[in-house]
C-alpha positions in Angstrom: 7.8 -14.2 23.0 7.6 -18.0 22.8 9.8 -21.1 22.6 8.7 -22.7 19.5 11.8 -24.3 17.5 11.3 -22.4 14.2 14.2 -24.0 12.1 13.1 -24.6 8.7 11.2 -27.9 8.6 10.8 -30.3 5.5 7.3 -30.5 3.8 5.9 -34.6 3.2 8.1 -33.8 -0.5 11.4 -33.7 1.7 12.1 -30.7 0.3 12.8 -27.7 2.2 10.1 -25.5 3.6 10.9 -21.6 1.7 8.4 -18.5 1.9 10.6 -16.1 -0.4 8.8 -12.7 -1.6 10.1 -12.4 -4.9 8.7 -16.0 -5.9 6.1 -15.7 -8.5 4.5 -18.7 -8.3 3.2 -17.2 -4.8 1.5 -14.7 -6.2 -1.8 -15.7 -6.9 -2.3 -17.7 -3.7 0.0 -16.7 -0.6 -2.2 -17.7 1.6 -1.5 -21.5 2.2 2.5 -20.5 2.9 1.4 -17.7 5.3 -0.4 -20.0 7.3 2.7 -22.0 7.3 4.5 -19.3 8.5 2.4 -18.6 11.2 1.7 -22.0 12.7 5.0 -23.8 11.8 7.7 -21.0 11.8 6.6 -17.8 13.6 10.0 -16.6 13.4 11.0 -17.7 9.8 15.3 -17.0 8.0 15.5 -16.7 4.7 19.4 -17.9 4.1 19.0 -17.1 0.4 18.1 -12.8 0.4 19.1 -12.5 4.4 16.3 -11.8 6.4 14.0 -12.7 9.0 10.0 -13.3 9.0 7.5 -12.4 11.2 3.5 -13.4 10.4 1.5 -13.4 13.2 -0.7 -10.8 14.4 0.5 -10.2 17.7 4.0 -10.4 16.4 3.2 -7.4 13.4 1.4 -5.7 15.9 3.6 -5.4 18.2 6.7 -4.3 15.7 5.7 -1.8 13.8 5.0 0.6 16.6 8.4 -0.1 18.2 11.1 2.3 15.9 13.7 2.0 18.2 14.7 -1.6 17.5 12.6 -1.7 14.2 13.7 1.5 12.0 12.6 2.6 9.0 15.6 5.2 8.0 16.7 3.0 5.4 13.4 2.0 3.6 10.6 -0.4 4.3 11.1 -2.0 1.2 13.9 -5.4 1.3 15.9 -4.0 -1.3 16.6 -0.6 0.3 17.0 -2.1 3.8 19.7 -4.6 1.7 21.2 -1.9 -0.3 22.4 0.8 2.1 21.4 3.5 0.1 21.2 7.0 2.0 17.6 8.1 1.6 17.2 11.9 0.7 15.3 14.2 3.1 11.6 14.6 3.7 10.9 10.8 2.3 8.5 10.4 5.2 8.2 6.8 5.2 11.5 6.1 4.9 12.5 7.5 8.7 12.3 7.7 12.0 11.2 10.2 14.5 12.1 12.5 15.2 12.9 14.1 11.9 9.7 11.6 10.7 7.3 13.3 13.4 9.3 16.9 11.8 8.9 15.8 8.3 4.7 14.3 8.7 3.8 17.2 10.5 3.9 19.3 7.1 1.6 16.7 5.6 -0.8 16.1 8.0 -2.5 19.4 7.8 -3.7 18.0 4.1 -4.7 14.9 5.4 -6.8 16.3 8.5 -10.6 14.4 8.6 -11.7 17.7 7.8 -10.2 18.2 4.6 -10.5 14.6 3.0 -14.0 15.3 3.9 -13.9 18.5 1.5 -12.7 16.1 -1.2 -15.8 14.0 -1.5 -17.6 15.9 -3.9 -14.4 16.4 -6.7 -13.7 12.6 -5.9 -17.0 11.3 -6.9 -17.0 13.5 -9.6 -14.1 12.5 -11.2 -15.4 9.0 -10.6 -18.2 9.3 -12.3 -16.5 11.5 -14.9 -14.9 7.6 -15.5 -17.4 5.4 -15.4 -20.2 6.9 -17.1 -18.3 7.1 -20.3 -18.2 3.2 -19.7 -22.3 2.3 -19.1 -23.3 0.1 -22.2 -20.4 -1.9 -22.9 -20.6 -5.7 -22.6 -16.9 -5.6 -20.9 -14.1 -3.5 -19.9 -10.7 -3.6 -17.9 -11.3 -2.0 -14.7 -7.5 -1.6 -13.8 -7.0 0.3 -17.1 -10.5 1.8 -17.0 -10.7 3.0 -13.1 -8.4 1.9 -11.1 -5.3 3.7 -13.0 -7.0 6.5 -13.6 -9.0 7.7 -10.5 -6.7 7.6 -8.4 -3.8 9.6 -10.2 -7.0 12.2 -11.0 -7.1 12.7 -7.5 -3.5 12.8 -6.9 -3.6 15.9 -9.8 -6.5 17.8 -8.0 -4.0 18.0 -5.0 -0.7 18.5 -6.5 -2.7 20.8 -9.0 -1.7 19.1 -12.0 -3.9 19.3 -15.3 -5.3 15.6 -16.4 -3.3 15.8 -19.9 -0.3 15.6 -17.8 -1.6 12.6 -15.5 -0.8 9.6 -18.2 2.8 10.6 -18.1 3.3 11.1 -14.8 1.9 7.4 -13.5 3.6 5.9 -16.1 6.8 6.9 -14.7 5.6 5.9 -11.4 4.3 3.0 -12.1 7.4 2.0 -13.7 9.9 2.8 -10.8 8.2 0.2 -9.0 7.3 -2.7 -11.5 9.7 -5.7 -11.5 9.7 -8.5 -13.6 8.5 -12.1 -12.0 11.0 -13.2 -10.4 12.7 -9.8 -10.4 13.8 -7.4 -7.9 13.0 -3.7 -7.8 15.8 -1.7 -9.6 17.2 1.1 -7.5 19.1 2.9 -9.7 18.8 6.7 -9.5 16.5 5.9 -6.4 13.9 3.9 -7.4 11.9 7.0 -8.0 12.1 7.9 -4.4 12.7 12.0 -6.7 10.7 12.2 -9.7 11.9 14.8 -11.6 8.1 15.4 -13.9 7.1 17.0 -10.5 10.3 19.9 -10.7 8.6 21.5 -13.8 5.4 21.8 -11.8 6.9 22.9 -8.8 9.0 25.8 -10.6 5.8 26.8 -12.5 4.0 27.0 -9.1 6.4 28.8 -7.6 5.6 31.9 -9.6 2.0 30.8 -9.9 1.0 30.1 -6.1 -2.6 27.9 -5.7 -4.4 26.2 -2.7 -3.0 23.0 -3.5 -0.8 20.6 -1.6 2.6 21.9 -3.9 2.1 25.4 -3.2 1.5 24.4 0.4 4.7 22.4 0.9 6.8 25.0 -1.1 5.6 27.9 2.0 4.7 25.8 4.7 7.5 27.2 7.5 8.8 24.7 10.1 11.6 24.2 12.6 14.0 21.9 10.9 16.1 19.2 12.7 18.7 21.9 13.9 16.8 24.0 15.5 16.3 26.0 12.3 13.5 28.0 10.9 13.0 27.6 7.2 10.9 26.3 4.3 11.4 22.9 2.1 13.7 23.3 -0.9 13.4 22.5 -3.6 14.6 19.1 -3.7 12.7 18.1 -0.3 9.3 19.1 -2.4 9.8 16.6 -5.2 10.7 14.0 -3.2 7.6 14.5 -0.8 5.2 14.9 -4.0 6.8 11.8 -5.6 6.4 9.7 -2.2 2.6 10.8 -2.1 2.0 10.1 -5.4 3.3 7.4 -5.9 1.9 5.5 -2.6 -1.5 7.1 -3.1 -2.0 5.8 -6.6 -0.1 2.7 -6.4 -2.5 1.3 -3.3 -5.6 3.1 -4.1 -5.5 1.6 -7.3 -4.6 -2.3 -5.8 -7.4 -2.0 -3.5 -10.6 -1.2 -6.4 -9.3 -3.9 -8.5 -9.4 -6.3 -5.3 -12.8 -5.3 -4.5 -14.3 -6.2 -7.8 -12.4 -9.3 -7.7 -13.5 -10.4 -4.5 -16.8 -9.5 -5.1 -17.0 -11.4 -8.1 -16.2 -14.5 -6.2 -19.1 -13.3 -4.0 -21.9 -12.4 -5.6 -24.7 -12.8 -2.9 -22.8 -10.8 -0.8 -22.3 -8.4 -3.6 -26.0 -8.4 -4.0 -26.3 -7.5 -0.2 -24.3 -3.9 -0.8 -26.4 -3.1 -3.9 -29.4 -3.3 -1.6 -28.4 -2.0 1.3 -24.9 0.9 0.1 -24.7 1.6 3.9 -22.6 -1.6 4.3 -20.3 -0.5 1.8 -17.6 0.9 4.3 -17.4 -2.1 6.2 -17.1 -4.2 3.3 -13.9 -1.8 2.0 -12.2 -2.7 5.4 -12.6 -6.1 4.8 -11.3 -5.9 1.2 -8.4 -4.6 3.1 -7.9 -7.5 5.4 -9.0 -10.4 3.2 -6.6 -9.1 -0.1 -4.1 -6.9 1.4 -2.7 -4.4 -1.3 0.6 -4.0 0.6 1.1 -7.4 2.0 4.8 -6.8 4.0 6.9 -4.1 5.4 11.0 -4.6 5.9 12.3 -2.9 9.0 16.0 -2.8 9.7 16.8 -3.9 13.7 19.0 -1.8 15.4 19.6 -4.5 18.4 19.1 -8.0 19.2 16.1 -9.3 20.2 14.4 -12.8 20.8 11.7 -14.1 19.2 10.1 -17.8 19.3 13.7 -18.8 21.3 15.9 -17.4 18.6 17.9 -13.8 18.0 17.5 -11.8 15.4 20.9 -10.0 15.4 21.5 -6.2 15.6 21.9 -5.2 11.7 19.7 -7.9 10.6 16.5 -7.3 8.1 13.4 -8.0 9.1 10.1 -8.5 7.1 6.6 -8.3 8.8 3.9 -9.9 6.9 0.8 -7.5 7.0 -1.2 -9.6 4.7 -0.4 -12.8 6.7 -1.3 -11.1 10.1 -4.4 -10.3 8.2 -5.6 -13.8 8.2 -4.4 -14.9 11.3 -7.0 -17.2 13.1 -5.8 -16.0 16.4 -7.0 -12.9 15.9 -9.5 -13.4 13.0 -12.4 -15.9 13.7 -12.5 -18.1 10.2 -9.8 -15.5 8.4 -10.2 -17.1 5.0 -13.8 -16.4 5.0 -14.6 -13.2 3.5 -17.2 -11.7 4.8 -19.0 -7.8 4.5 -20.6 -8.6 8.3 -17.4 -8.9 10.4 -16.3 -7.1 13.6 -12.9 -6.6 12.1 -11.9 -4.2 15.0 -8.3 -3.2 13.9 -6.4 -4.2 11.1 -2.8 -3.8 9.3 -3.2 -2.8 6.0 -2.7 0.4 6.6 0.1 -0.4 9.3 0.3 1.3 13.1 2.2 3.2 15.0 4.4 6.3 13.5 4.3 4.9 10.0 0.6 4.7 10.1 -0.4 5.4 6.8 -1.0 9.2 6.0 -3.3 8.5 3.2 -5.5 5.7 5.2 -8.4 8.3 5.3 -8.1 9.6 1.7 -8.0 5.6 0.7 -10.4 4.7 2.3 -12.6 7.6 0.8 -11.9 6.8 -2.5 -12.5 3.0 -2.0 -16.0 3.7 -0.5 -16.6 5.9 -3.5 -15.6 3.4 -6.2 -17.7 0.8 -5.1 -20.7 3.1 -4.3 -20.6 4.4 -7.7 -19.9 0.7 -10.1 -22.6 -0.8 -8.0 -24.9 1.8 -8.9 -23.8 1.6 -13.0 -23.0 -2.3 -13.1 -24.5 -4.3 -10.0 -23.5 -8.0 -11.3 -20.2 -8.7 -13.4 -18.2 -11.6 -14.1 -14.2 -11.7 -14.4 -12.4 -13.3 -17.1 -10.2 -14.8 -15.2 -8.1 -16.2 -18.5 -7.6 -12.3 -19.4 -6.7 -11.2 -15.8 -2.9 -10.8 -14.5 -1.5 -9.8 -11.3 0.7 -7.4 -10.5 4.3 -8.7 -9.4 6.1 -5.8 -7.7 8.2 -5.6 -4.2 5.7 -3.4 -2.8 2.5 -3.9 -3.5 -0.3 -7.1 -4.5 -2.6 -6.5 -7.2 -4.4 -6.8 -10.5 -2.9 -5.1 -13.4 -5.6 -6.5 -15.8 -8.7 -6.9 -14.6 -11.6 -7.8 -17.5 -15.1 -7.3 -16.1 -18.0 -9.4 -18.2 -21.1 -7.1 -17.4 -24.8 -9.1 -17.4 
């Protein structure tokens, strides 16, 4: 696995080199330490919140697959891994198989190709449902306008939960995961992991049955861990609808207001996709490598193992850098170059292995959709870059204001 030295080195300042997660002033521009991590210290410690880096592809790759030494049963997020906290039953990405493979299973019949196909038609129409209303202004946020607000419509058609409700709902959300800059995420009660707005809707479906992804989980019969034949309760449903949720809104969302960005700071390539829409799917995969809306994953190791001539002990925490990966010139010809054309092949946003994303295909559906329909309304826009403000949570990277200047 290599036998670089990867003890922190000092920059030309003399001060000590430091990638730490929670650092705002990373935010806007990782990049430049990732590709410190990845050429100087492959295999990076941070003494300060205990835990170990790794950034290059090959690395990441290789990691995620492997649950045996990298787990997931307490959280992908640093703080969980840190905290110890017990995580309740059926929060999918937050385990291992086999009571993950148990627990997906019940999900994946929703997320088959064949039924996020079904979906296009209600998901364009509740996109254009939101744009239209916007054709004629001079300017509008896209995160408040859009990107909030498709998403979580979608999330409502499958949990069957009427729009008035939906402002609520990702409010609550959205706040179990925001931190201040700086800030860690604050897990008490959970961190949202069980949302309690969803127990009114699932008690209410209960006696009112639908063809919707609540009803579903509430009857779906499996064969539990113990050999036992039985339904979800009651509990296990909110915390699978709060997991969905709040994943499917949270990156869906990141990943429109990154492709306007981007394409903003592209516009002949932006040009390219209003004349020719059929490269609009290969452009939404390389929104996903080039600005990676979850940029890392913690994994707790449940051995030692070597990397780069060093041992990351049994116990320890370890973060994989998707977004880092993402731009890594060993496996990216000219990875800071964004570019609608490229042969990307295979990359992490969505992770790999067990803990593939469930909602890659819905995503990726709604992404293609979003910029199929704003480029048909508003083909050229600007960003007010003084009115814009990223996101600054543990999970996720994104814009949460995004002003659009239309011409």
């Amino acid at each position: 696995m290599g036998t670089e030295d990867t003890s922190t080195r000092e920059a030309d300042t003399g001060e000590a080199f430091s990638w730490d997660p929670y650092d705002p002033r990373l935010t806007p521009d990782p990049y430049p330490t990732y590709r410190r991590l990845r050429d100087e210290l492959p295999l990076y410690y941070n003494e300060k919140h205990d835990f170990y880096t790794l950034s290059r592809f090959e690395d990441v790759d290789r990691c995620l697959p492997d649950w045996q030494t990298f787990s997931s049963a307490r959280g992908n997020i640093l703080e969980f891994v840190k905290s110890g906290i017990v995580m309740p039953p059926g929060t999918v990405i937050f385990e291992d198989p086999e009571i993950h493979d148990i627990h997906r299973r019940l999900l994946v019949r929703v997320f088959t190709p064949r039924r996020i196909a079904e979906l296009e038609p209600r998901v364009r129409e509740f996109c254009v449902r939101t744009l239209d209303p916007l054709v004629g202004r001079d300017r509008f946020d896209l995160i408040e306008a859009v990107a909030t607000e498709m998403p979580m419509r979608v999330i409502g058609m499958l949990f069957g939960i009427p729009d008035s409700d939906l402002a609520a709902l990702r409010e609550s959300a959205d706040e179990s995961l925001r931190t201040e800059a700086g800030g860690q995420m604050d897990l008490k009660g959970g961190a949202g992991l069980s949302n309690e707005m969803f127990g009114d809707y699932i008690d209410w479906r209960r006696e009112h049955p639908s063809d919707d992804l609540m009803t579903m989980l509430m009857n779906a019969e499996f064969e539990d861990e113990n050999g036992e034949r039985r339904t979800l309760t009651r509990d296990e449903v909110l915390v699978y609808c709060t997991v969905v949720a709040g994943a499917g809104n949270e990156t869906t969302g990141r990943l429109i207001g990154w492709m306007a960005s981007v394409l903003a700071q592209h516009p002949d390539q932006r040009r390219e996709l209003v004349e020719d829409p059929s490269l609009i799917p290969n452009a939404v995969e390389e929104v996903l490598r080039y600005e990676s809306p979850g940029p890392y994953m913690a994994r707790y190791v449940t051995r030692d193992v070597e990397f780069y001539g060093r041992t990351v002990p049994e116990g320890g925490t370890l973060m994989l850098v998707l977004a880092a990966a993402n731009r890594d010139e060993r496996r990216f010809p000219d990875p800071d170059r964004f570019d609608i054309h490229r042969k990307i092949g295979q990359h992490l946003a969505f992770g790999v292995g067990a803990h593939y994303c469930l909602g890659a295909a819905l995503a990726r559906l709604e992404g293609r959709i979003a910029l199929e329909e704003i480029l048909r309304r508003f083909p050229t826009w600007e960003v007010d870059w003084d009115g814009a403000k990223l996101a600054q949570t543990s999970t996720v990277r994104g814009w949460e204001r995004l002003p659009l200047v239309l011409r």
